[in-house]
N, C-alpha and C positions, 0 to 999 in steps of 0.2 A: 798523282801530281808530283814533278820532283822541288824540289829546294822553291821556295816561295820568295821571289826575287822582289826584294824589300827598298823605295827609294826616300831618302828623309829629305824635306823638305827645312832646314835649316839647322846651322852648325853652330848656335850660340849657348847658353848652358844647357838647356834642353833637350837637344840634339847632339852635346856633347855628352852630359852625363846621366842624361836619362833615358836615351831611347838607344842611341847607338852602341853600347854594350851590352845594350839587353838581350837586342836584335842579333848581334852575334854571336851569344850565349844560348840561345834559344835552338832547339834540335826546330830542324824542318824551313826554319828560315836565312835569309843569305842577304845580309846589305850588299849593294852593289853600285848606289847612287846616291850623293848627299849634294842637297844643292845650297848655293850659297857663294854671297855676290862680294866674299869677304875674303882678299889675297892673304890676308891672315887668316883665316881660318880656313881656307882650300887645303893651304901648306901642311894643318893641324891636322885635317885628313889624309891627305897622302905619308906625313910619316904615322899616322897610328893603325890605316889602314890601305897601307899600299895598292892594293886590288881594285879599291872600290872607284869609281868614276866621279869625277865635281866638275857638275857643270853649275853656270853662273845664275843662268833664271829657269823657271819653273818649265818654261816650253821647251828646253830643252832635254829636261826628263824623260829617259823614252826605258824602253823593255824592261819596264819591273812590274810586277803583281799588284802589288800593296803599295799604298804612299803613305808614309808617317808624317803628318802635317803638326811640326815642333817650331813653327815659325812665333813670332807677337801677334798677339791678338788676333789686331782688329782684321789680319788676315787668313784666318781660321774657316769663316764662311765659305769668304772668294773660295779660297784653293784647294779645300776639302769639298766644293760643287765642281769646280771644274774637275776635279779627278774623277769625281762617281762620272760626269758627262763621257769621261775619255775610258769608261769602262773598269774602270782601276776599285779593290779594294781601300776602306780607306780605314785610318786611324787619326784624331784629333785629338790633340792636345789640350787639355781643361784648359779655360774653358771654351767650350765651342762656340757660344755665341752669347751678348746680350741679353737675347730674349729666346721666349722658348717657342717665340710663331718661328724665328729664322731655323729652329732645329728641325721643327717639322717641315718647313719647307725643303731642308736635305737631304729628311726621311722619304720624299717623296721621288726624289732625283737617284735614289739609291737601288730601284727595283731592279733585282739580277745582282744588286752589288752588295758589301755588308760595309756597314758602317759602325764607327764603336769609338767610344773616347776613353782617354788615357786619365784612366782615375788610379794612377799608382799607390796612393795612400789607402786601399784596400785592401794591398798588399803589406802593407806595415805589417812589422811583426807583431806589436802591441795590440793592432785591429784584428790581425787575423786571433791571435790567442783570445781576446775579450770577445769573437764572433762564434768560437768554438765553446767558451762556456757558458753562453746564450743559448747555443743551437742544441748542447747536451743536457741543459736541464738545470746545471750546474745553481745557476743566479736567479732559479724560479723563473715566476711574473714580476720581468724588469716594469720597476714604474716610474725610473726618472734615470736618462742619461746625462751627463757633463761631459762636454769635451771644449780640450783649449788647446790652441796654434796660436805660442806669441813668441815673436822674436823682436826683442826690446834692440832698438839703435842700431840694427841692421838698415846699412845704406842699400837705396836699389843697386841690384848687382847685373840692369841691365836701362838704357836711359829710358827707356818709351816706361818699364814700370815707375818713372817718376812722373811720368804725365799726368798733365787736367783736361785732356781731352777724352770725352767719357768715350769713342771708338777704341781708344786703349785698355779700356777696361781694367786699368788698373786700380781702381777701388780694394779696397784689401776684402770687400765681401767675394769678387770676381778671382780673386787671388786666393789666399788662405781658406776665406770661405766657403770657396772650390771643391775643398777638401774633406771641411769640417760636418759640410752640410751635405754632401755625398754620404758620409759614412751614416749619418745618421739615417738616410732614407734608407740605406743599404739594409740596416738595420731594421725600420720601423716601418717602412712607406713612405707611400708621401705622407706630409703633413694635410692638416686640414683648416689649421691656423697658423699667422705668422706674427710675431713682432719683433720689432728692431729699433735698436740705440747704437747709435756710430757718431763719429764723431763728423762737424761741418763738411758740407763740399767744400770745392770742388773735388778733391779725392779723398774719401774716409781712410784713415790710417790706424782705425780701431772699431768694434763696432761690438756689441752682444747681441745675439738673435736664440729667440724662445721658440720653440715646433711645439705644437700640439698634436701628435699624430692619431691617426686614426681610430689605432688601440689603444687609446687613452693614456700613451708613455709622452713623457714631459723631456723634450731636449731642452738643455742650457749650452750652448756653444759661442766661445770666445775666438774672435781673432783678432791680432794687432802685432805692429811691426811697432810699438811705443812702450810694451807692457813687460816686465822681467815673467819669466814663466818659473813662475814661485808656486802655483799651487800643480795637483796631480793634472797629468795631460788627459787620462780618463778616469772617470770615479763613476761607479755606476749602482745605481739599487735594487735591487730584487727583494724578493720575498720571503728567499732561503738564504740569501747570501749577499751581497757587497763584491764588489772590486776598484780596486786602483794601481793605476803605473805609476809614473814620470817620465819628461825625458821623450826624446823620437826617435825615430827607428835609423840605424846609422849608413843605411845603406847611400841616400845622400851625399853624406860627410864624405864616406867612402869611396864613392866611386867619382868627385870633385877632386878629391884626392891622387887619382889615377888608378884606384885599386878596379879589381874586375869581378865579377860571379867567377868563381872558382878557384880563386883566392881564399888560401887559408883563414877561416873566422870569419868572411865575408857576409856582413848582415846578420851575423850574432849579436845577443843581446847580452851583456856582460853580467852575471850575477847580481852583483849591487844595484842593477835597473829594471829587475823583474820587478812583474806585478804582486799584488797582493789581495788574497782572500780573505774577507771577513763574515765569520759565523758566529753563532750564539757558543762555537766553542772555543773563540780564538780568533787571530789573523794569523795566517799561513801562505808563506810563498811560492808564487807558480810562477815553471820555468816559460820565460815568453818566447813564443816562435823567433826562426830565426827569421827574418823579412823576406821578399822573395818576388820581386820584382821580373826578373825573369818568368816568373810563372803568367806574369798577362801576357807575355809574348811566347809559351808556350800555348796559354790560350787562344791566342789570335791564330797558331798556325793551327789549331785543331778546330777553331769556326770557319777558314779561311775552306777548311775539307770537308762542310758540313755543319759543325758541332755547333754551338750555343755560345751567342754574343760574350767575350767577357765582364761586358757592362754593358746591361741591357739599353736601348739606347729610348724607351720610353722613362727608364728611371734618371738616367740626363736630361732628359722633356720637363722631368719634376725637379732636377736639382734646380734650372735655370728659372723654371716658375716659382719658385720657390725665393732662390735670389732677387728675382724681379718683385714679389710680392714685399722682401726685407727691407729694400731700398724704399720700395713708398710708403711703408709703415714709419721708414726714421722720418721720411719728409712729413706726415701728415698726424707723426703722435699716436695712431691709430692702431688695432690689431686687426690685419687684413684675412679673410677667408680666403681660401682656395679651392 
């Protein structure tokens, strides 16, 4: 196959700063179509990528491979079914859907095609370092993970994530907890219990949620767009060892900014924001990966030829069961099975 012709489905920060440089950083892949019904942001396309074509609405998408569905929400479903129906690879933007019967309904529309959602904070540097000393041995039998995503008095920085209309899915569980709660299944499985404390409807703008997983490891995960992020972003226990960071991975910040993958320092973690080890002999600092974002969209071009999801998309079936399960445990008090 040559160059895997890539079309994104929306130019707002999503498709500004986190798909569209990636996708053209990426060996094997080729943006060529960005749609999007915004004369401002058409314009923002052709001067950062003069080649690539803007058209206004989705039907007018035509000869690309892959569609990257970076649109709002509550349009995730729609446009990520109709592409698998038009034959198209597809990639979705966390999160996919509500619930996790609508996931399985696009697993089903996908036969012949791959499907895979964009859970980029895998790719963190801090996740990917804290995944490697889990995976070597390093931290024992982990028995309890912490992880926190809080950005205190950050306005929405798009209008529909200020909505109370729950098709928005702007709840900060469906947001933040996108993330938090990925990584942990990423980590652990699914869970087999759930509870959840968030704060009133109509949209939670804070929320704590407890996993019980499988192998009897204990998640504590925060998210809030209300809270200053004063304590470590991971702290983790094991049996040999301890870890904690601070702090997110700057690739974000970064590529908001204008900067690209292959940009000097790009997604480096500065010294003073490594992690740290703790043993019976000390705490001692490790250097954290650099972030690497680019690498899902190395991956998509190497599944797109064969190879292996880069997010399986039965472990999305669990992030969003799992969200669903959060949300009625804050409404009903309760700690919900799964």
């Amino acid at each position: 196959m040559d160059e895997i012709k890539v079309g994104v489905i929306g130019y707002g920060l999503a498709g500004r700063a986190f798909h569209a440089p990636f996708i053209e950083a990426a060996d094997g892949l080729c943006l060529t179509s960005v749609v999007t019904s915004s004369a401002e942001r058409a314009a923002a396309v052709v001067s950062r990528y003069p080649d690539v074509a803007v058209v206004s609405t989705v039907e007018e998408l035509s000869g690309v491979d892959l569609v990257v569905v970076a649109s709002p929400n509550r349009f995730h479903v729609e446009q990520a079914g109709a592409a698998l129906d038009a034959g198209l690879h597809v990639v979705v933007d966390k999160p996919v859907a509500a619930t996790g019967a609508e996931i399985r309904d696009l697993s089903t529309r996908a036969s012949g095609r791959m499907l895979t959602v964009f859970q980029n904070r895998r790719w963190d540097g801090d996740f990917r370092t804290l995944r490697g000393l889990i995976s070597d041995g390093t931290l024992g039998a982990v028995s309890r993970f912490e992880s926190r995503f809080e950005r205190a008095s950050r306005s929405a920085r798009t209008a529909w994530k200020a909505s109370q209309d729950p098709a928005d899915m702007a709840d900060i569980r469906y947001d933040l907890g996108s993330h938090v709660v990925d990584q942990a299944i990423a980590l652990f499985g699914r869970p087999s219990s759930v509870y959840c404390s968030a704060t009133p409807s109509p949209v939670a703008n804070d929320a704590t949620i407890l996993l019980t997983h499988g192998g009897g490891v204990e998640s504590y995960l925060r998210m809030s767009s209300v809270t200053v992020p004063a304590a470590p972003r991971f702290m983790v226990s094991g049996m040999d060892a301890g870890y904690r960071c601070w702090g997110l991975d700057p690739q974000e910040k970064e590529s908001v900014a204008g900067r690209v993958p292959g940009d000097a320092g790009f997604g480096e973690y500065p010294a003073e924001q490594w992690g740290e080890l703790v043993t019976d002999s000390g705490v001692r600092s490790v250097p954290t990966l650099a972030g690497d974002y680019v690498g899902f969209y190395q991956a998509v071009a190497a599944w797109v030829r064969g190879g292996e999801a880069p997010v399986p998309l039965a472990e999305s079936v669990d992030l969003v069961d799992t969200l669903e399960a959060a949300i009625k445990s804050a409404e009903t008090g309760d700690t919900v099975t799964l």
